[in-house]
N, C-alpha and C positions, 0 to 999 in steps of 0.2 A: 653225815658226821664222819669225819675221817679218823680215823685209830691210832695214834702215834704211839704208845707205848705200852706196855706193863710190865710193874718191878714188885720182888717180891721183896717186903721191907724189912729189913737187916736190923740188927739193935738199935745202931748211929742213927737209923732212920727214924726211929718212933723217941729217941730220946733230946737226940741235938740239930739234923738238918737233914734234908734229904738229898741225896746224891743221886743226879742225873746222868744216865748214860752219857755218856761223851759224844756217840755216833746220832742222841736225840736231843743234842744242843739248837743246831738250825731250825728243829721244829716249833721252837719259839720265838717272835720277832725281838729282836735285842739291836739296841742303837751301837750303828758303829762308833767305834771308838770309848764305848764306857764298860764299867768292868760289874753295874747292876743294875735292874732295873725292875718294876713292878708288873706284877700281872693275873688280871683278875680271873679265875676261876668261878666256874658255879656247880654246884654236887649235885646228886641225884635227886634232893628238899628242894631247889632251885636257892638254897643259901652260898652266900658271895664271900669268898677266898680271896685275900689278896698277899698273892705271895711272893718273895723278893727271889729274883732270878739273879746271881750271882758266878764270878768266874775269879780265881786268883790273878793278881796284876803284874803288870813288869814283866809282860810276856812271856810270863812262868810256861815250860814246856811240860805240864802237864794240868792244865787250867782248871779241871772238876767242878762241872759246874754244879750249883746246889741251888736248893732253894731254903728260906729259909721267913721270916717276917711270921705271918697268920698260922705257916705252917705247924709246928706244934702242938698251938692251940686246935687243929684242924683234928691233930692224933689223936689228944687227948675228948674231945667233945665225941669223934665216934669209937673209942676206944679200942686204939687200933695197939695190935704188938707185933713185932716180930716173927715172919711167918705168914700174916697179911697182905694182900697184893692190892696196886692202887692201879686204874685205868686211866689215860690221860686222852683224851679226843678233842681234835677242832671241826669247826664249822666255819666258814666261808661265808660271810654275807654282805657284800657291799664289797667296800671299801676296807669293811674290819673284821676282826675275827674274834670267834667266840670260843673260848676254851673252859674243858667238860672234866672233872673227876668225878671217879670212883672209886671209891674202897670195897675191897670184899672179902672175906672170910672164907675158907676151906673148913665143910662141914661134912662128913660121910663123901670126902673125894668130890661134892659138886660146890662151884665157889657158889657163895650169894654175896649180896648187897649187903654193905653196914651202913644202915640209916645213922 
């Protein structure tokens, strides 16, 4: 499993979309030439995410990408707020690839897992 990122989740994040680093845009396969596209996650339950990978268009110079579709409902089902950090990892199998979240919680300084 390889580690692409973790963000600690901001308001914006838990209420309307989540805003992905900009330097951790290429860690996700995205068709050239479109400006969204779908992509399935599975959490630490092994339950499946499918969440809308997005960039502004018109070769906006500063494109932010987000995600956005399942995501909320994703917040709201582990009840996540701001202050909460998400893990994002892939895996490599074949020809395709398998991408991993996790949410977790800061409890007495050590993170854990939100089922």
């Amino acid at each position: 499993m390889e580690h692409l990122f973790t963000k600690l989740l901001s308001p914006t994040d838990t209420s309307h979309r989540l805003t992905i680093p900009k330097a951790n845009f290429g860690d996700f396969e995205f068709p050239t030439g479109q400006h969204a596209t779908n992509i399935e996650f599975t959490d630490t339950t092994e339950q499946q995410w499918t969440f809308k990978l997005s960039i502004r268009r018109n070769n906006h110079p500063n494109p932010r990408p987000v995600f956005t579709g399942q995501w909320i409902r994703f917040v709201r089902e582990k009840g996540l707020r701001a202050g909460d950090r998400i893990v994002f990892s892939k895996k490599t199998e074949g020809d395709g690839v398998l991408y991993r979240i996790r949410a977790e919680r800061e409890i007495f300084h050590i993170w854990i897992n939100v089922q």
